[in-house]
C-alpha positions as CSV (number, residue, x, y, z in Angstrom):
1,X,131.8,88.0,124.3
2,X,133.1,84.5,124.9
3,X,129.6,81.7,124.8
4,X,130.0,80.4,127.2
5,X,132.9,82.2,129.2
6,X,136.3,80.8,130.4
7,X,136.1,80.4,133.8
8,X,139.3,81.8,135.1
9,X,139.8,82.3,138.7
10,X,139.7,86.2,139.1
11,X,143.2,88.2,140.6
12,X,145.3,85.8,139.6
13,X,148.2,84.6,137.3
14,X,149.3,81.7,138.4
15,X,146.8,79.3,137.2
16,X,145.8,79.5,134.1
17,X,142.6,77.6,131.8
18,X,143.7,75.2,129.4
19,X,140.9,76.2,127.4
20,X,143.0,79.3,126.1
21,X,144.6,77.7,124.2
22,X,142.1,75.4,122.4
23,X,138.9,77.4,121.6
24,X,138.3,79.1,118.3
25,X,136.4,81.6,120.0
26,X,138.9,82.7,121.9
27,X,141.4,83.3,118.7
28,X,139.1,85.2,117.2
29,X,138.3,87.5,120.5
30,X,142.3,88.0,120.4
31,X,142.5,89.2,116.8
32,X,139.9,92.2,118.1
33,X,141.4,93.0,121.7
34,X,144.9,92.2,121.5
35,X,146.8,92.1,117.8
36,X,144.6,95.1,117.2
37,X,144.2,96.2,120.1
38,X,146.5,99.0,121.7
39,X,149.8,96.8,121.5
40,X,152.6,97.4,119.5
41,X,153.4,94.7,117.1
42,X,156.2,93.6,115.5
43,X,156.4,94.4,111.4
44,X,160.1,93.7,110.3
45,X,163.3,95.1,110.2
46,X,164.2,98.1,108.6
47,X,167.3,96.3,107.3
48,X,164.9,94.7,105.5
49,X,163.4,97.6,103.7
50,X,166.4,99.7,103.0
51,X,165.8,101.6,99.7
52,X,162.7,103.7,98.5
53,X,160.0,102.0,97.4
54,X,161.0,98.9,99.3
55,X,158.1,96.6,100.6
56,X,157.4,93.3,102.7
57,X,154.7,91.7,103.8
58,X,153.8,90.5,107.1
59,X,150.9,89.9,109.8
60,X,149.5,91.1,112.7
61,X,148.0,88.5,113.9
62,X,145.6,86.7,111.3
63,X,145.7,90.0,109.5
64,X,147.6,90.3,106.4
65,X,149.9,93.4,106.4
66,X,151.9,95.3,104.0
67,X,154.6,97.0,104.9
68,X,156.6,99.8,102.7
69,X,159.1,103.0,102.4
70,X,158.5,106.1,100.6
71,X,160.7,108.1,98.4
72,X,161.5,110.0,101.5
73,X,162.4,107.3,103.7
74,X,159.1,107.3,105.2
75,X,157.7,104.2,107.0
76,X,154.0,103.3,106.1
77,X,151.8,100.3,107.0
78,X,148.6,98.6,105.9
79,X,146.1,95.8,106.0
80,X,146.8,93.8,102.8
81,X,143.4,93.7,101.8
82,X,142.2,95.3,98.6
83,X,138.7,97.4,99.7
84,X,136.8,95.9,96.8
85,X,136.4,92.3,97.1
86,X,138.7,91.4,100.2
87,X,141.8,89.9,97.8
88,X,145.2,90.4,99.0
89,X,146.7,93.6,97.3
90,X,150.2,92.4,97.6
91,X,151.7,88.7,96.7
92,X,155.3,88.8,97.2
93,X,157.0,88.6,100.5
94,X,159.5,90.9,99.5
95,X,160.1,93.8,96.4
96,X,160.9,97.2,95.1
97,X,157.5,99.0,93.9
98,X,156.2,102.7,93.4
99,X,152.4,101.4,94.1
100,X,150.6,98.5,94.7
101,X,147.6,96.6,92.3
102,X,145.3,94.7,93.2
103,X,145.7,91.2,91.0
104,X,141.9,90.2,91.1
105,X,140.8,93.6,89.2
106,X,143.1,96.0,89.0
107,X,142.9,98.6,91.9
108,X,145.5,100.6,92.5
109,X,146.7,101.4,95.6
110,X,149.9,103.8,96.9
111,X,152.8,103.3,99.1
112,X,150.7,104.8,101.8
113,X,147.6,102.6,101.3
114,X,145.5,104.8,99.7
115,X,143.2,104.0,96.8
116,X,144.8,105.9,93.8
117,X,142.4,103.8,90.8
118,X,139.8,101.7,90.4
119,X,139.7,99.8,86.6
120,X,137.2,101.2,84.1
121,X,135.6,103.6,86.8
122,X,133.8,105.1,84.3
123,X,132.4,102.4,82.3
124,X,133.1,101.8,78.6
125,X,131.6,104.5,76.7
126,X,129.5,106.1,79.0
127,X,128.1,102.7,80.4
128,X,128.5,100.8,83.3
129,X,131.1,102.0,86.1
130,X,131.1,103.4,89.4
131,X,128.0,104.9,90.9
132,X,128.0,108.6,91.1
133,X,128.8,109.6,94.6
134,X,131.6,106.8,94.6
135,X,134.6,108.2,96.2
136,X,138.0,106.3,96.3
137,X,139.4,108.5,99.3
138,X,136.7,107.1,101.5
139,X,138.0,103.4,100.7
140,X,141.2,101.6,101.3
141,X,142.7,99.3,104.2
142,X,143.2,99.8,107.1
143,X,146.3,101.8,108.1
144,X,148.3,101.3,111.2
145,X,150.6,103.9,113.0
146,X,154.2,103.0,112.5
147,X,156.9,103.4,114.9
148,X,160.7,102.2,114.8
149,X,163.4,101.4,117.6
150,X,166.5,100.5,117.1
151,X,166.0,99.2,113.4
152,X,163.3,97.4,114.3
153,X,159.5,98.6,112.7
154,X,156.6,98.0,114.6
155,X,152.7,99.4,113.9
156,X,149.5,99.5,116.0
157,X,145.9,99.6,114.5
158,X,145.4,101.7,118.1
159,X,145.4,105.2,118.6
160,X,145.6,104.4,122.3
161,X,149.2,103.0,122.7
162,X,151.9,105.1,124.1
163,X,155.2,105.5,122.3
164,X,157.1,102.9,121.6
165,X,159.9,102.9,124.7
166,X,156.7,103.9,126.9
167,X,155.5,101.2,126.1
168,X,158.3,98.9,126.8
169,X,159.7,100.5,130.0
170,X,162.8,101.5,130.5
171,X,165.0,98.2,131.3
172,X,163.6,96.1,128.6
173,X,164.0,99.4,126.3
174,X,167.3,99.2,127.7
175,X,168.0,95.3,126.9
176,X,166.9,95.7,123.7
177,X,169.5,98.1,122.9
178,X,172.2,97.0,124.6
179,X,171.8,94.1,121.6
180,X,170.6,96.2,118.6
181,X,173.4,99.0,119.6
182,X,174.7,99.2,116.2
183,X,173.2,98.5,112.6
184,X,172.2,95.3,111.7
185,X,171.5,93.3,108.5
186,X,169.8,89.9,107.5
187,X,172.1,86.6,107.2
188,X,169.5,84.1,106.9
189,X,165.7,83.6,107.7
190,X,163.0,80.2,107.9
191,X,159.3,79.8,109.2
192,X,159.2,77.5,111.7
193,X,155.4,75.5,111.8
194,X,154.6,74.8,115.5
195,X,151.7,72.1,116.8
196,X,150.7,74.3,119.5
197,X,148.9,77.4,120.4
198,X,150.5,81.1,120.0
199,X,150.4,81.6,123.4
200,X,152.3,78.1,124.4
201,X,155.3,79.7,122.9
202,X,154.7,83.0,124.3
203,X,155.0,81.5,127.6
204,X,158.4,79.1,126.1
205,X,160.1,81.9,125.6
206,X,159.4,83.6,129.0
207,X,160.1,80.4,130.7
208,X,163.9,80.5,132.5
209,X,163.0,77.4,134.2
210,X,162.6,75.1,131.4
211,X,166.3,76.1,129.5
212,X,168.3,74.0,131.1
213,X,165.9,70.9,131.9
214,X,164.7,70.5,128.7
215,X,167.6,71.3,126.3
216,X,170.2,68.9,127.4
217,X,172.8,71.1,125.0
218,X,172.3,74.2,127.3
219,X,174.1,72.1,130.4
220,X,176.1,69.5,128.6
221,X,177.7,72.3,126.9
222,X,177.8,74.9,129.5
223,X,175.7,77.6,128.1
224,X,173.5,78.5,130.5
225,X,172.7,76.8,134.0
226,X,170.3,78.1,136.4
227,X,173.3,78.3,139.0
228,X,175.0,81.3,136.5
229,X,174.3,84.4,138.1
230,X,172.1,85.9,136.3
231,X,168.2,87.6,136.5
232,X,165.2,88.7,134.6
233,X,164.0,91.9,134.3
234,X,159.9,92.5,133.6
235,X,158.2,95.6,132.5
236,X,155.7,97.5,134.9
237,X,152.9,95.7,133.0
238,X,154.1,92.3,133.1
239,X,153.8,92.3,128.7
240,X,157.2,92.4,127.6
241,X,161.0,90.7,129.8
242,X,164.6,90.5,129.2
243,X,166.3,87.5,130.9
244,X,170.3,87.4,130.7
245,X,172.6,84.6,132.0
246,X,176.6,85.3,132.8
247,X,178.8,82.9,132.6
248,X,179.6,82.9,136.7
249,X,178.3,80.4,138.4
250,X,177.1,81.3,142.1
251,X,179.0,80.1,144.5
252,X,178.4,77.2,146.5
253,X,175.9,75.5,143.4
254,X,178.3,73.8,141.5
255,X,176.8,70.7,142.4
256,X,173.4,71.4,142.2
257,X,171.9,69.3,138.8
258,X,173.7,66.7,140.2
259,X,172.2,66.8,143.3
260,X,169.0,67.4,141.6
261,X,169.6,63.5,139.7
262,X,167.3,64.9,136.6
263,X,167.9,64.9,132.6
264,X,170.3,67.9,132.3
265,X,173.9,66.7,132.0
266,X,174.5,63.9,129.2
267,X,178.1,63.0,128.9
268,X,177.8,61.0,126.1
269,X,177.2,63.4,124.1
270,X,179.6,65.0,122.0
271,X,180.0,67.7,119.1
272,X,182.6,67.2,116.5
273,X,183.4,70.9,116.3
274,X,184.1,72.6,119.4
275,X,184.1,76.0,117.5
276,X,180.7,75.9,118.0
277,X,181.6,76.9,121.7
278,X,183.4,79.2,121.5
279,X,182.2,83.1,122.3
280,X,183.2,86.3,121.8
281,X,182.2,88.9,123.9
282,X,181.4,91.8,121.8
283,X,179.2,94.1,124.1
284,X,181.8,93.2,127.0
285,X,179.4,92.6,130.0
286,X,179.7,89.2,130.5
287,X,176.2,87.8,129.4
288,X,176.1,84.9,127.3
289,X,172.5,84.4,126.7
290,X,169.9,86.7,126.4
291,X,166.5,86.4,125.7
292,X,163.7,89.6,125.3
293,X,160.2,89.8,124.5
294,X,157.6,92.4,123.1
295,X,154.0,91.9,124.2
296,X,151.9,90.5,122.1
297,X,154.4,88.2,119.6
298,X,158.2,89.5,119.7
299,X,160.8,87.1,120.4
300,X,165.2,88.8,120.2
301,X,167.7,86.5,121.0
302,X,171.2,86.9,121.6
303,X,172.6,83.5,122.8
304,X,176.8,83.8,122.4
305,X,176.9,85.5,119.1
306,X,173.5,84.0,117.6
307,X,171.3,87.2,117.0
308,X,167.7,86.5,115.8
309,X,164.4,88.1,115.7
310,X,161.5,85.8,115.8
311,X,158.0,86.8,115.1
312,X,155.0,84.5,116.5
313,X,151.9,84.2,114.3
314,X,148.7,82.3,114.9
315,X,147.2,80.5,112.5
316,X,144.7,78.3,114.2
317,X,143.9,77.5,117.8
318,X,146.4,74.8,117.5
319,X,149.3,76.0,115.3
320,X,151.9,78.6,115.1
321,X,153.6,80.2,112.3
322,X,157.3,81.1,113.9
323,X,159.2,83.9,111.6
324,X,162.8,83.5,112.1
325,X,165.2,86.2,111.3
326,X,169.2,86.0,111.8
327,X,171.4,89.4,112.1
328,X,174.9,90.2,112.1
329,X,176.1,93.6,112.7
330,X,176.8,95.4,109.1
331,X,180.2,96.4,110.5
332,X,181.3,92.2,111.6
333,X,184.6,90.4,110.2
334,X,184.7,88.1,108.2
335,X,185.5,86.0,111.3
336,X,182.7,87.0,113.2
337,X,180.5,86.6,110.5
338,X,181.8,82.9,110.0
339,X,181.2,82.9,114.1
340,X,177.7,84.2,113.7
341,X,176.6,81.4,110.9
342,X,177.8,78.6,112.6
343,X,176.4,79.4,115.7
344,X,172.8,80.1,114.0
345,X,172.8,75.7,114.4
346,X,172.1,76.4,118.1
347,X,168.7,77.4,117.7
348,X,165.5,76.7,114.9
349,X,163.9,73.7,114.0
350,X,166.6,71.1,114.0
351,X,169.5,73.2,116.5
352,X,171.4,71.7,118.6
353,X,169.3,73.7,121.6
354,X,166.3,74.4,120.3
355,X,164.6,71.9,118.1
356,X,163.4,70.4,121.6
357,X,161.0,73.5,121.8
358,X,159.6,72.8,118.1
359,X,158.0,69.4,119.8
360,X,157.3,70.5,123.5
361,X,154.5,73.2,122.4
362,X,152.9,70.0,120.9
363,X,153.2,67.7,123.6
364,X,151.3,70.2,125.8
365,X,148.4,70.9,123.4
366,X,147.9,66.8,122.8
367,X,148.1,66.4,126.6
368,X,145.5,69.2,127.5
369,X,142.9,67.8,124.5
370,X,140.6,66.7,127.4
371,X,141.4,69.2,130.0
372,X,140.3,72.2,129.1
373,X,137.9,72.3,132.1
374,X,141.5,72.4,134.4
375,X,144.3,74.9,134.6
376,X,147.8,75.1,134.6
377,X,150.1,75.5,137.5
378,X,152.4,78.9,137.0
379,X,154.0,79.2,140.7
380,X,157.9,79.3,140.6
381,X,159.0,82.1,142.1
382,X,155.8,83.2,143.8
383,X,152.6,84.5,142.4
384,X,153.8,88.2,141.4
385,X,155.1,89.9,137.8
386,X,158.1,91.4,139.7
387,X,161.8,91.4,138.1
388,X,163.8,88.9,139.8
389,X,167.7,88.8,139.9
390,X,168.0,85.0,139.8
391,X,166.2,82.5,137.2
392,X,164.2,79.9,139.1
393,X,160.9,81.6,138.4
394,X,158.2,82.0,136.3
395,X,157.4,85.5,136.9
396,X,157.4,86.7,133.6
397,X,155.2,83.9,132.2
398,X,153.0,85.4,134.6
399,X,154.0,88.6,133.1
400,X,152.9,87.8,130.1
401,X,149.1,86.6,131.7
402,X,148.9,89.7,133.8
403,X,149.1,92.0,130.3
404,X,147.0,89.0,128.7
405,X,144.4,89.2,131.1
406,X,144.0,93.2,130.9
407,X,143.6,93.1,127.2
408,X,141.3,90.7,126.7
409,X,139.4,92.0,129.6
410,X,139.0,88.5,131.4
């Protein structure tokens, strides 16, 4: 348990400790009750493992994983931790191989985990090796349960999660297809280093009201206003939202950031190519921005015809690995394509939208550094987890609380 607890206010969402986000304790509780806890998280792309014997490596959480595909196309994940002295099993990021070794001593493991060798287990000439009684079938890393959606690979340590579209309910299921609809491959991919706590970005991204405040691009330029019709949609346990913008505006708000006299509409600014702009609308429904998340640290994007995955890791109580992943459909033009790239400026450490929330993360865990005894105020909208159909709330940060709050049992 937490020594000594965090005092958190019971039955509620709206306000929420700062010390969350600061205590080394608490990271560690996380690892246990949420990355491995009954969640699904997020592993890759199949796109990114296409052929047999294909592997990456990723985490869950602080826990190395390795991810691979079998001869017959079967998915397979495991901790990448050899079960002799704790080394990782697998270096490379990405590769092609028929089983994995061990580089520290040699152990041999297969594409499903399992210990196939151990170096010199009987000795040399009769001496020295393994005890008798010693048993490779009873060692090995951990294995997760993998599952897939839409091209997407995701694996649970849990044999208490419910399948995956369970799991997500059935509009953000919905959302999530209505963007991976059609096969997908990789057209570029970064790790972004944040300042700031996992969770700080967990919230960012669930955060409609911040868009078009803090990223001056998003208003200057049109993309999305909270005056576009528009709504966010939360699944029955708060963890996971889809939030969508149209490019209507509702009447009778044309005026309101002016009205409002805050930092949202900068006309000096300017972009020398106005290609940037411009959007196609594939799916044909009108939304220009999208953004969906997966309970604990599953981040897609679609904002014009920018598609990225992002994957948030923790790495300490203050900093955040963010995996960044860009897709095109396999089937684009050449045009599109061209579209897609030059649009991929919008977002990541130094877009044109985004690079603002690279520093905000930091600016909150630097201004909390004394406050952990206080809280944080989460009341747009109301106090609830509902789905909305308008943007000026922060339901789904609550959201993500409410599912935060039943795992971790606080």
């Amino acid at each position: 348990m937490l020594q000594p607890p965090v005092s958190w206010a019971p039955d509620t969402v709206s306000r929420v400790p700062y010390a969350l986000f600061q205590r080394t304790d608490v990271l560690a509780l996380e690892q246990q009750r949420v990355f491995e806890g009954p969640v699904w998280n997020f592993l890759g792309l199949e796109a990114e493992i296409p052929a047999a014997h294909d592997f990456k490596t990723t985490q869950v959480g602080r826990m190395p994983v390795v991810v691979t595909r079998d001869a017959d196309g079967e998915l397979y994940a495991f901790e990448n931790r050899c079960a002799h002295r704790g080394a990782l099993i697998q270096l490379q990021d990405y590769g092609n191989a028929k089983e994995h070794t061990c580089v520290y001593h040699a152990w041999r493991y297969d594409l499903a985990g399992n210990l196939q060798g151990v170096a010199f287990e009987q000795g040399v000439q009769g001496k020295g090796g393994m005890p008798a009684g010693f048993r490779r079938e009873d060692l090995g890393p951990r294995k997760l349960r993998v599952t897939s959606l839409c091209g997407l690979i995701f694996g649970s340590l849990s044999e208490d999660v419910p399948p995956i579209e369970e799991y997500l309910g059935e509009e953000v299921t919905a959302r999530l297809e209505r963007v991976l609809r059609k096969p997908v491959e990789v057209i570029g991919r970064f790790t972004q280093v944040l300042p700031n706590n996992w969770k700080l970005y967990a919230e960012n991204v669930r955060d409609t009201y911040h868009a078009s405040l803090l990223h001056t691009f998003f208003t200057t330029f049109g993309i999305t206003r909270l005056t576009q019709e528009g709504g966010v949609y939360i699944s029955p346990d708060g963890g996971h939202h889809a939030s969508a913008s149209y490019s209507r505006v509702v009447q009778g708000t044309e005026a309101a950031y002016a009205e409002q006299a805050i930092r949202t509409d900068n006309q000096a600014l300017q972009i020398g190519d106005l290609s940037m702009l411009r959007s196609v609308d594939e799916i044909g429904d009108g939304i220009v921005l999208q953004m969906l998340s997966v309970f604990p640290g599953f981040v897609l994007q679609q904002i014009h015809n920018s598609i990225a995955v992002r994957q948030v890791v923790p790495t300490a109580p203050g900093s955040t690995d963010l995996e960044w992943t860009y897709l095109g459909y396999v089937d684009d033009t050449p045009e599109l394509r061209s579209l897609r790239l030059k649009q991929s400026n919008l977002v990541g450490p130094a877009g044109f939208v985004s690079m603002e929330d690279g520093a905000v993360g930091g600016f909150v865990q630097r201004g909390i550094e004394a406050a952990g005894h206080l809280e944080s105020i989460i009341e747009l909208g109301g106090h609830d987890t509902k789905s909305q159909d308008f943007r000026a709330t922060e339901s789904s940060v609550r959201g993500f609380w409410r599912a935060y709050r039943t795992h971790m049992a606080l």
